[in-house]
N, C-alpha and C positions, 0 to 999 in steps of 0.2 A: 773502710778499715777491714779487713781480714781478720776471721771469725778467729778467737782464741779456743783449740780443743778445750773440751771436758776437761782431759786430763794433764792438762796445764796445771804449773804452780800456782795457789790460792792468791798469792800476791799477783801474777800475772792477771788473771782473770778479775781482779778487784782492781787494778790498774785501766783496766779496757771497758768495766763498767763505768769509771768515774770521768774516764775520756770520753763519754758517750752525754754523757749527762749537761743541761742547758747553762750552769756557772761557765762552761767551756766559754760559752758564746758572750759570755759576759768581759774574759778577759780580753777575749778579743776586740770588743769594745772597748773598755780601758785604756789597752795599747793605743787605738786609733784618740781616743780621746785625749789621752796627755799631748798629743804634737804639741810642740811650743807655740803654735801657730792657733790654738781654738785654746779659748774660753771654757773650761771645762769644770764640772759642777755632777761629774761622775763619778770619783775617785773618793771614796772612803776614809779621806785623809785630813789628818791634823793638821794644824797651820806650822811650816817648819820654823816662819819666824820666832814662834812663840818655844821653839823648842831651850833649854836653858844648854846653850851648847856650852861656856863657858864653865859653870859648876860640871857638869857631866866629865869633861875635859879635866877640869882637875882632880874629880875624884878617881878617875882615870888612873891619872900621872904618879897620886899617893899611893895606888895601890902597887902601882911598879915598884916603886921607888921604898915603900917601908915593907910590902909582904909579895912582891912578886915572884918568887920561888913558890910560892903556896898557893897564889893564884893563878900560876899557869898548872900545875899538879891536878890531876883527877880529884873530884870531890864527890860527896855523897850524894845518891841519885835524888834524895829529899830535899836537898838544898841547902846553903850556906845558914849556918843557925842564926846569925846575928840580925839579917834579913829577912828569917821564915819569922823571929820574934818581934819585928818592926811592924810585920805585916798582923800577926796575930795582938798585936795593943791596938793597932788601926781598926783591925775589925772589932774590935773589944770596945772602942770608943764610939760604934756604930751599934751596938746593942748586942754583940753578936759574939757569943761563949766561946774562945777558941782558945785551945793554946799551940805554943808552937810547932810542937810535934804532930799537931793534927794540921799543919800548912805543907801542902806540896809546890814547891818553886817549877814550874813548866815554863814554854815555851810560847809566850804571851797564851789567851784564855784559848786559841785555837786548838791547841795543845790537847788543852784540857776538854775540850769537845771529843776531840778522836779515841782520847784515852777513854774515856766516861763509855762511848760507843763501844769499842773495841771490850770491856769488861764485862759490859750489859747486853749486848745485843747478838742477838740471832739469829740465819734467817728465818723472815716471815715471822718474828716479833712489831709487834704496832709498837708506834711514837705516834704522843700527839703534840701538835705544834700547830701556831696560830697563822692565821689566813691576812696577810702576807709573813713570809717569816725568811728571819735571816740565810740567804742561799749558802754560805760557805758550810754552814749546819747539816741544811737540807743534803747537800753534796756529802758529805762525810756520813750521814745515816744511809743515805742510798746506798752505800759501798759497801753498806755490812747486809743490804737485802731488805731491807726494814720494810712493812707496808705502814703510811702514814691515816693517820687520823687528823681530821685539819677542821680547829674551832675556830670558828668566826672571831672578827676583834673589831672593836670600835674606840671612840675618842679615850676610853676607859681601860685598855688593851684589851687581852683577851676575856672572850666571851665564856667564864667559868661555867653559866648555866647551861650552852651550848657542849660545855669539855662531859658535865655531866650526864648528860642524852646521850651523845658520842657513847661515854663507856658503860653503859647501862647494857648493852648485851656482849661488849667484848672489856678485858682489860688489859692496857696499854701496859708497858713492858716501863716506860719513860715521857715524861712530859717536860719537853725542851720549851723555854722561852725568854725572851729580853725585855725585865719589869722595866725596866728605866730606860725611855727615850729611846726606844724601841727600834732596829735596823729592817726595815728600812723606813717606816712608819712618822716615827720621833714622838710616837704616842707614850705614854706608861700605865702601867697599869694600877688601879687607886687602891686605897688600901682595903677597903669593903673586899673586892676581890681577892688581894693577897690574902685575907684571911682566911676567906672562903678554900680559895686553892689548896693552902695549906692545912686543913681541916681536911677539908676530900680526898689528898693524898696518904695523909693520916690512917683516915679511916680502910682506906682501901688498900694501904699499903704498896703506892707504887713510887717511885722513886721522880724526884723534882730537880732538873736540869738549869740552877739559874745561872744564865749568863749576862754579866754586868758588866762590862768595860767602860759604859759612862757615867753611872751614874752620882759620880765628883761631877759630873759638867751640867749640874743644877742652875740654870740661872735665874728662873722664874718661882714662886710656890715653896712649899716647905719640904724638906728633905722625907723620903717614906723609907721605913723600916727595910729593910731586903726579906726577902722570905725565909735563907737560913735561919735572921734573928727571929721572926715567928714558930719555929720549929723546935720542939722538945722531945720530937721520937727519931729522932735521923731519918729524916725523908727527904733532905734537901741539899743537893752538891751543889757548891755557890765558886762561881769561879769570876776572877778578876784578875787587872791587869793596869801594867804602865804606860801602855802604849801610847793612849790617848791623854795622858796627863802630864809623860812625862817625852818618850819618844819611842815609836815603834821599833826603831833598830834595835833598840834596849832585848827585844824580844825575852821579856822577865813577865810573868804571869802565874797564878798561882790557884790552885785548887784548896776547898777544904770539902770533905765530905763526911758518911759515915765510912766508920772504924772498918768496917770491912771493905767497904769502896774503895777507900783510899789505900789499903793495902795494898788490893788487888792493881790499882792504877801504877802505885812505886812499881811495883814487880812489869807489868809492861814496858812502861817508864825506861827502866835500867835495859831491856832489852834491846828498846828502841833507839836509845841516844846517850846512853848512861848518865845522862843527869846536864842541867842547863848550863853555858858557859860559864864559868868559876869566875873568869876577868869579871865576866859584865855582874854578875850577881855579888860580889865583894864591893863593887866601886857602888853600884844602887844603895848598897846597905851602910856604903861610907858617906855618899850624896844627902839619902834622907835621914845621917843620924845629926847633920848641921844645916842642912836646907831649909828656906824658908817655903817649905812643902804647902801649908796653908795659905801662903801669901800667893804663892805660884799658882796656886788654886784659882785665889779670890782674881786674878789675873785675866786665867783661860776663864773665866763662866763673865768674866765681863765683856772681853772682849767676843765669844762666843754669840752674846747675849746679845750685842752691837750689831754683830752681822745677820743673825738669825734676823734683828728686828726690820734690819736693811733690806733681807729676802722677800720678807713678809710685805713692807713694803711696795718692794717695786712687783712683787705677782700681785699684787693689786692696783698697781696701774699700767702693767701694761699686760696682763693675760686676757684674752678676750673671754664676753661673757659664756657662760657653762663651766670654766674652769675651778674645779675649788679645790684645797690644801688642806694640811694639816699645822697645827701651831703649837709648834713644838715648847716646853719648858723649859729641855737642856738638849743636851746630845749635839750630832752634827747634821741630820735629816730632816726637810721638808720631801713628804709623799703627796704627789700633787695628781689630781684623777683630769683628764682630756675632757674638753665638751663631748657630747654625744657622738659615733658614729667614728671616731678619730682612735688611730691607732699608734702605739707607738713606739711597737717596732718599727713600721714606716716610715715615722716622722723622722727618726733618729739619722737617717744618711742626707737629710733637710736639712737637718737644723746642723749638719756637722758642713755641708755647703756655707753654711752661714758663718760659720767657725764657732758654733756653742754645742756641746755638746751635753748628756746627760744619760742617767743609765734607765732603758727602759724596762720597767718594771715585772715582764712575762715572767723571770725567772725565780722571783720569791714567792711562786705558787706552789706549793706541792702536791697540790690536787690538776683541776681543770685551769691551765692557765688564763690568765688575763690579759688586753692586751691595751686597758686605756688608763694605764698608771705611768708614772713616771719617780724616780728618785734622785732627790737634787741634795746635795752637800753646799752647806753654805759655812763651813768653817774653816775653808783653805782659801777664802777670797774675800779681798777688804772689799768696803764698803761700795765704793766706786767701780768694782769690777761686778759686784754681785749687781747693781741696778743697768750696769750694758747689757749681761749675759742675759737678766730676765729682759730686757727691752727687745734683742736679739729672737730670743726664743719665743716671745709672746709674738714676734712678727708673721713666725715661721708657722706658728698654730694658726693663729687668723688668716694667712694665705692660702692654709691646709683647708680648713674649715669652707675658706669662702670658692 
């Protein structure tokens, strides 16, 4: 690629850094992975059977039909209020203070990642973020220059005693991370820590990045508090989303932060896009004011809960021995680590030979990459496909191996 001048536009040069950057290699991955033809267990995706296309469709069609003059009309870059108040009872019913005016309607939680950066960050400000961590994050901090701070994570998520060493001689600007069923991991983080986290960030005054997109998709274990609702001095931006509950096209997501955060976010915000599609944000807030929202729920976490237990399953009958995973409670991720010596960038144009495909894990490092990980979705694939793919893929590592 041909060097972008110095004095190139800001935008230019943040365009050529983010092109540079390894999610690249990831989409191109994806691409190869959906042919219709492989078995694929790459893709970050919800199961679309599960999508309620029929209520969505109608609250569609009502919104034409009794306020469509008003929903095609420009709206406020805050968001539709009847909506921003559905979201702020929800989270109210979660333990967590909010009222509606402190809800920002974005452009599912990604939105709300770039905004959060774009307010807070600059170059050669630290973020700390856990060791593996969601890449689409990791990509959107690099672009503003960030240098990373990267804490260890275990069954437990992250490693708060490790976040605390880390900032004992520097302090981080931001500390990103996904408590619940973790991307790419399907770990969370317990509550001992949440508290902890939230205490130290308190104390030290730096600001707390939580990004939740599943944590409705519980299906194991008792529900944990989100770190907003631990929070009594604004240190924690909590952002959330439909995507995964309800369907990603919806692209409706929503920010709460502190008072000045969320100021500063609106005011980028209306810059950027002046405010999220008015259709889709009116019909959501006509959806979930008759939807059986909690049924839909109890729905996705069973049937989730089904296939997870299906994955779990058949990587234990057909991954050869040194293989071992993760065992997720909710979410849509099993992270599964290669026997010894086995790579799996490598493996990856093998096992796409075989027609299974899978996303290899180098890329949710932000430090020293890794190369004997692996990230399998098992929430876009019934039961019977999920025990071929691992039968498939367990072949393809034993042949490796042997």
């Amino acid at each position: 690629m041909t060097a972008v001048p110095s004095s190139a536009p800001p935008s230019l040069r943040l365009a050529q850094r983010m092109s540079r950057m390894k999610p690249s290699a990831v989409r191109e991955i994806l691409k190869v992975a959906e042919r219709p033809d492989v078995l694929s267990f790459a893709g970050g995706l919800p199961a679309p059977e599960l999508f309620p296309v029929e209520a969505i469709a109608q609250a569609h069609a009502e919104v034409f039909a009794e306020e469509g003059r008003a929903a095609l009309q420009y709206s406020t870059t805050e968001g539709y209020g009847p909506l921003r108040e559905w979201i702020a009872a929800w989270l109210g019913g979660h333990g967590q203070r909010v009222s509606a005016d402190g809800v920002l309607i974005t452009n599912g939680s990604q939105q709300g990642i770039e905004l959060v950066a774009k307010v807070m960050l600059d170059p050669g400000d630290l973020v700390v973020v856990e060791s593996p961590s969601y890449l689409a994050a990791l990509q959107t901090f690099s672009g503003y220059e960030v240098s990373f701070l990267v804490a260890g994570s275990d069954d437990d998520g992250m490693r708060v005693d490790e976040l605390e060493r880390l900032c004992a001689a520097r302090k981080p600007k931001l500390i990103y991370l996904v408590p619940n069923f973790q991307n790419p991991k399907g770990t969370t983080l317990s509550l001992e820590r949440r508290r902890a986290l939230v205490r130290f960030a308190q104390h030290h005054r730096i600001l707390i990045l939580e990004d939740d997109p599943y944590g409705e998709l519980r299906f194991r274990g008792e529900h944990l508090p989100s770190l907003a609702s631990l929070d009594d001095e604004g240190v924690v931006v909590g952002l959330g989303s439909f995507s995964k509950v309800l369907a990603p096209g919806l692209r409706i997501g929503w920010m709460v932060a502190p008072r000045e955060v969320q100021r500063a976010a609106t005011v980028v915000k209306q810059a950027a896009d002046l405010h999220t599609a008015t259709v889709a944000q009116r019909a959501t807030a006509r959806l979930l004011s008759r939807f059986d929202f909690q049924g839909h729920l109890a729905h996705l976490r069973g049937v989730y809960g089904e296939r997870c237990e299906a994955m779990l399953g058949a990587l234990e009958r057909h991954m050869p021995a040194g293989t071992r995973w993760t065992r997720p409670d909710g979410g849509m991720f099993v992270w599964a680590e290669l026997p010894a010596g086995l790579n799996a960038d490598t493996l990856f144009p093998l096992a796409l030979e075989k027609r299974v495909a899978f996303v290899p894990g180098t890329s949710f490092f932000a430090a020293e990459p890794r190369h004997e990980f692996m990230r399998l979705n098992f929430s876009n694939r019934p039961p019977e496909l999920l025990e071929e793919g691992m039968r498939r893929l367990g072949a393809v590592i034993a042949s490796r191996r042997a």
